[in-house]
N, C-alpha and C positions, 0 to 999 in steps of 0.2 A: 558458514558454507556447509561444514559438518550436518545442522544441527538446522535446520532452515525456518521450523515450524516455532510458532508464540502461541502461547492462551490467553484470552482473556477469561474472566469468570466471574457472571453474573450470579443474582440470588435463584435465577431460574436455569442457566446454563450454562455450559462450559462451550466455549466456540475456539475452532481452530483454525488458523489462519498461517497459511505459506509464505512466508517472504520471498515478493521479487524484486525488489530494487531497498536499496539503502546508498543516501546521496546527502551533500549538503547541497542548498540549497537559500536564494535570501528570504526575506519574509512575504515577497509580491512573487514569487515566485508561481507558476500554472500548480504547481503538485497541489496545492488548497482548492482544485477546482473541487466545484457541490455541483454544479448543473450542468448538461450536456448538453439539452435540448434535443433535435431530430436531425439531424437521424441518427439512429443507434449508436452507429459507426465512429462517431465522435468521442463519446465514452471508450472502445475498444483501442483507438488511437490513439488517447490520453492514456491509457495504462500502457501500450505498447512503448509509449517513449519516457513514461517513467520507469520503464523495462531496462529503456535503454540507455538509462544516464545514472542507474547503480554502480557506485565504484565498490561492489562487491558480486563478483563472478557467480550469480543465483539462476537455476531453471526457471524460462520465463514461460508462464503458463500461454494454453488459449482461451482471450479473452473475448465477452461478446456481451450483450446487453443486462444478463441476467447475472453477470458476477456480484457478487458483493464484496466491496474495496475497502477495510481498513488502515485510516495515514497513522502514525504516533510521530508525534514531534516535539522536538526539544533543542534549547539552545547550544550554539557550542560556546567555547571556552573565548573566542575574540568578542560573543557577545550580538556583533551583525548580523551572522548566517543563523538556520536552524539546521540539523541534522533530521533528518526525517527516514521511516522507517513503512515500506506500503506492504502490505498481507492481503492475498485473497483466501475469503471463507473458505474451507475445505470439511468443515463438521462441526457438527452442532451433537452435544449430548445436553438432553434435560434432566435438570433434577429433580 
């Protein structure tokens, strides 16, 4: 909550990505969506409700067709669920 922001880092950049939501989740679960199709608004609407099912109290950005969405996912400890982690891009440095 502190600390909101992850890097990843590439051989060409360093990208910075905001966390808004952090949730467990099963494995069919929507957070895995790849496509939105038309209209926009569906992509916007899929980040807003995985905005909203973060059980960790994070600033939920304004989203809209142009964000770029980072998921990170990993199992938990019963083995069933994943815990999953979504960042939007917020900066890019090259190297």
């Amino acid at each position: 909550q502190q600390e909101p922001y992850f890097w990843i880092h590439t051989p060409g950049a360093v990208y910075t990505y905001q966390a808004f939501s952090v949730h467990t989740i099963s494995p069919e679960s929507d957070a895995y969506t790849l496509f939105f199709g038309i209209p926009d608004q569906a992509f916007a609407d899929w980040a807003e409700k995985m905005a909203s099912e973060s059980e960790v109290s994070l600033e939920t950005p304004v989203f809209d067709s142009g964000n770029k969405i980072v998921t990170l996912s990993t199992c938990t400890s019963d083995g069933s669920d994943r815990y999953v982690v979504h960042g939007i891009l917020c900066g890019v440095v090259n190297r």
